[in-house]
N, C-alpha and C positions, 0 to 999 in steps of 0.2 A: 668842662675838662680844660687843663691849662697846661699845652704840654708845647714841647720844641717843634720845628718841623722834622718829616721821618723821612727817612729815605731806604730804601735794601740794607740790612746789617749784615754781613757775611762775618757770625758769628758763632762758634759752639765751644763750652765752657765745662770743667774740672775743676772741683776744689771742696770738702776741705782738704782733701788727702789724696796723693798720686794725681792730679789733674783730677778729683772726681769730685761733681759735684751730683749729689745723688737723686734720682727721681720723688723720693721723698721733700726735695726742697723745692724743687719747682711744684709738686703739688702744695706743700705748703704756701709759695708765694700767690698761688691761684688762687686760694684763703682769705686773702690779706683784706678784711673789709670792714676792718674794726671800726673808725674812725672815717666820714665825712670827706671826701675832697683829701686826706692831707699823707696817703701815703708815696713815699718818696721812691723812686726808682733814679737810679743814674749808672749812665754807661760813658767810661771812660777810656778816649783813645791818647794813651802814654806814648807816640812815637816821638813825639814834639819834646818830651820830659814833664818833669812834674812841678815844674813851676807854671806849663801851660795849661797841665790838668787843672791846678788851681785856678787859675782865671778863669778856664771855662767853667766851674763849678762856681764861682765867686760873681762870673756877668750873666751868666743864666737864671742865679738867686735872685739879685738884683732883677733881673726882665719880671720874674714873675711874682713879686710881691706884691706891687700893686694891682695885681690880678683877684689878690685873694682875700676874706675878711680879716680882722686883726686877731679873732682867736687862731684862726686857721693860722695866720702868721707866727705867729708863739710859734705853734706846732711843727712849723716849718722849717724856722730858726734852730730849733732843737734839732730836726734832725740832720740837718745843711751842716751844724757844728758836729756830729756821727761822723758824716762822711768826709771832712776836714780832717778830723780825728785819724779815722783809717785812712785816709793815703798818705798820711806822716808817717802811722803807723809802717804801714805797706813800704814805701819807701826807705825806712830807718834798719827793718829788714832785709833790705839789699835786694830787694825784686826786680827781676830785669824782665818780665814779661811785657807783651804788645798794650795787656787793655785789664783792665776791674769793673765789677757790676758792685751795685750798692744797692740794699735797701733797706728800709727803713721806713714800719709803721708805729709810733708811740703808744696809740689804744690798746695794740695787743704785743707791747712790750716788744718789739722784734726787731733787731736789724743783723743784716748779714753783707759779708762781704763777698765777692767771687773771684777771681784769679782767674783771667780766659785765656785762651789759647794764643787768639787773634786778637788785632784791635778792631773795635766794635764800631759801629757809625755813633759818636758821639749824642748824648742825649742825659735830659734831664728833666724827670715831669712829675709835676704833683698830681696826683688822680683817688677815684677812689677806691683803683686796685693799682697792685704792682704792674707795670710793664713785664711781661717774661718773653715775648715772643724773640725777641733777639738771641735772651739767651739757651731759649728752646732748640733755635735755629741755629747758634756753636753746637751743643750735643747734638743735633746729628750730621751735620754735618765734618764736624771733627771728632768723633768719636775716638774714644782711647784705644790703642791699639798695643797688646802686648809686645816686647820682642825680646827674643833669646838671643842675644849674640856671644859664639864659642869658637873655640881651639883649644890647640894641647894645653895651652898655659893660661887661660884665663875664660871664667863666662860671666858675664853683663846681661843682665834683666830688667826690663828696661820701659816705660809707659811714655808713646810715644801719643801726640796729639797736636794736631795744626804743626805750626811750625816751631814747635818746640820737644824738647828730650828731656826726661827724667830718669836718671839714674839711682834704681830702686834697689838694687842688691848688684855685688861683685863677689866673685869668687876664684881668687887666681891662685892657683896653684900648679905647678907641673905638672904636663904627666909624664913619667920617665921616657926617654929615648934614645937612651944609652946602658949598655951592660955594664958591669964591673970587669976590668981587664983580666981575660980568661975564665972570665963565669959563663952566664948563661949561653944556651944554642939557640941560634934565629929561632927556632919552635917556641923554645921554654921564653925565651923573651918575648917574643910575639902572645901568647898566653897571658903571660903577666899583664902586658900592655890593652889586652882586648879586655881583662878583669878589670885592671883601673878605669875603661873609659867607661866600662859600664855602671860601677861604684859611682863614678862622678856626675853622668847622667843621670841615674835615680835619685841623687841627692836635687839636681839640679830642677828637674820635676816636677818633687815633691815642694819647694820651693815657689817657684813659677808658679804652680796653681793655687798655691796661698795666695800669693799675691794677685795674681789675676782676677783671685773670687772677690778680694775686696776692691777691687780698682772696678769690678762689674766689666770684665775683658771680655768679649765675644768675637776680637778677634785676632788671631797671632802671626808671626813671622818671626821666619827663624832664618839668620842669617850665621855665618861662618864658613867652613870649611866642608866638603861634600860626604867625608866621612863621619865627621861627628854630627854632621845632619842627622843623617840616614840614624847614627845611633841612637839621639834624641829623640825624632819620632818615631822609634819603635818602641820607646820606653813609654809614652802618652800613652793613657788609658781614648779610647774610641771616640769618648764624646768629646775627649780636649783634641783629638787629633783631627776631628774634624774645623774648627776654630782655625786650624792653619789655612789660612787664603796663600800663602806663598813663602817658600823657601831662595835663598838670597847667598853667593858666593859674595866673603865677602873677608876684609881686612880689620878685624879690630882696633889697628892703630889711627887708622881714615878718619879724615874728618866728623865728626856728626852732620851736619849742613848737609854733606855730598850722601851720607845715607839718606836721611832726611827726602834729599830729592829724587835717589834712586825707588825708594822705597813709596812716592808719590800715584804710579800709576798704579800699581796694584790697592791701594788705597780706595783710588778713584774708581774704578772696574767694578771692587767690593759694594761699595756702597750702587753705584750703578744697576748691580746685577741685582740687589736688594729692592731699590724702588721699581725695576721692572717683574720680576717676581711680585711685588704686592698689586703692581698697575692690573698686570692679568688676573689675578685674583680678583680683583673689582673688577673688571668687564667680566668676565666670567658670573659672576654673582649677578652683575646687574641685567646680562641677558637671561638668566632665568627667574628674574624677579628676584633673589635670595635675598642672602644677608649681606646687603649693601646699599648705597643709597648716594646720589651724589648731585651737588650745586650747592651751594653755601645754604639755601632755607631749608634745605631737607637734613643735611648733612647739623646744622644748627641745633635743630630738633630733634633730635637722635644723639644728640651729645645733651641735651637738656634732660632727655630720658635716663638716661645712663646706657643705652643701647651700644655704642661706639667700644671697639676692640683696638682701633688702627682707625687715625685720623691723615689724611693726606691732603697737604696742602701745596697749591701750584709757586711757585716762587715769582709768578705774573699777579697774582690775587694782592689786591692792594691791603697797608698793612693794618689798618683798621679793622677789618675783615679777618686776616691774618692772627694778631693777636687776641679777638674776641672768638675764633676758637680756637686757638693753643691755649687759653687760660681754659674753656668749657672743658678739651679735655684734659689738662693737666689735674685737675680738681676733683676729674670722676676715675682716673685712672687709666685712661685711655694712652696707650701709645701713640706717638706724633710722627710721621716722617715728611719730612721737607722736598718736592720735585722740584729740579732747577728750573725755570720758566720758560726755559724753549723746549721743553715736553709737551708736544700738540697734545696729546691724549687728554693729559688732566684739564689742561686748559679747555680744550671742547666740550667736556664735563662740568665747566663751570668756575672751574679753578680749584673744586674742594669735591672730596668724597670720602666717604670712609666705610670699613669691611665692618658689620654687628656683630656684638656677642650671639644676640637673639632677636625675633620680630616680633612689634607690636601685632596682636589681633584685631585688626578691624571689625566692629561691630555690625 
């Protein structure tokens, strides 16, 4: 294997659409094993610009040539000039994002690009699978997050992720707040006013949960004013209203950035309150023997099975280990969540466990 040094990525990645990059691609890149030694993985951190990206892709090529045979070299060259290719590409379209993943295996015709959240810890390897665990570890740890933000005269739908905003639908229109001089009575206008916000909130909805379904949203915030809150979630059907981790008084003219950061802890809590919820689920199973199993050789073998439902991994567990199984279960279908590393629990477990669909019988 001929790869860079690794160090922690604190990375989770969206794309091709809304920030989404879909479970389907990372099981595909867990695939990737067409061809010998020569598929390419690269993780690029763009804070520096893109003339440093290019150097670092250009003296990492150079480091590892001589490492490799000259067929493998073809194959390498070809696909080193891909990922040239798309970050001019990427570039020429005016992308301000922190970081891009690349890959690239020729055997089986394949290269992709990924648009991440965050910038990535740098890296560039030939091997004879894709590196994914980096960008395993953006999705969940940046998971996409929907948000509604409204008032009388405008709402903004909106897929937020790391430290970035996408701006997926607007819809400004007023809603009246004025009579016609000597028309209506407070009542009759108050009426009219309660019928428009409710017309605009089902439009608004119906909208949102389009969007959400394709972005793959599981989790919402809705920020605005305290009355059109209230209205919008009572217009969600149960199972989207449950999605809502947290409602948000808030300015639609304000900066993004300052939502961005307000909207940081409830983020954090969510995902929190997620890995501790599954933590007890495994101890729970593993004190009655169930369906679970935890230390990286058990937990290894149970993803070679196809057994694995929900793979957990410690963010202490070193990345060798790490990415040999996020690729086992990215491949069988298994869900990945990532614990930050100063969680004793998983760690005293061995740094890795994961919850079964079902148990093998021993004979």
């Amino acid at each position: 294997m001929c790869r860079t040094p690794r160090g922690s990525a604190h990375v989770r990645a969206r794309r091709p659409k809304g920030m989404k990059v879909s479970e389907a691609l990372l099981k595909r890149l867990a695939q990737l094993s067409e061809t010998d030694r020569t598929v390419l993985s690269a993780y690029i951190d763009l804070r520096h610009g893109w003339d440093e990206a290019n150097h670092f892709v250009i003296r990492e090529s150079q480091r590892l040539m001589p490492l490799l045979t000259s067929e493998e070299q073809k194959h390498v060259q070809t696909s080193i000039s891909f990922l040239l290719d798309y970050l001019a590409q990427t570039e020429a379209q005016g992308f301000a994002g922190q970081g891009l993943a690349f890959f690239a295996d020729l055997g089986a015709d394949f290269t992709q690009g990924v648009e991440l959240a965050v910038a990535p810890e740098p890296l560039l390897a030939i091997d004879e699978e894709a590196i994914i665990h980096p960008l395993a570890l953006q999705l969940d740890e940046y998971e996409p997050i929907g948000v509604i933000m409204l008032d009388a005269f405008c709402v903004r739908i909106l897929i937020a992720a790391g430290q970035t905003v996408e701006d997926i639908n607007s819809m400004c229109k007023k809603i009246h707040h004025l009579s016609k001089a000597g028309g209506w009575s407070q009542m009759r206008y108050q009426r009219r006013r309660a019928k428009e916000v409710q017309h605009r909130v089902k439009d608004v909805v119906v909208k949102a949960i389009e969007i959400f379904n394709e972005a793959s949203v599981n989790r919402i915030i809705i920020a605005g004013r305290d009355r059109m809150i209230a209205s919008l979630e009572d217009e969600f059907p149960k199972e989207w209203r449950d999605k809502v981790i947290a409602t948000v008084r808030w300015d639609l003219d304000a900066p993004e950035r300052e939502f961005l950061q307000k909207i940081r802890p409830f983020l954090e809590e969510a995902e929190r309150n997620e890995e501790t919820q599954l933590l007890h689920r495994l101890l729970a199973e593993l004190r009655r023997n169930g369906l679970a199993v935890a230390g990286v050789e058990a937990t290894t073998e149970a993803l070679h099975m196809g057994q694995v439902d929900t793979l957990l991994i410690s963010g202490a567990l070193d990345f060798d280990a790490s990415e040999r199984l996020t690729s086992l279960a990215e491949a069988s279908g298994a869900h990945v969540e990532f614990v930050p590393p100063e969680n004793e629990t998983l760690r005293g477990l061995g740094g890795a466990g994961a919850i079964l669909r079902y148990k093998v019988r021993v004979s």
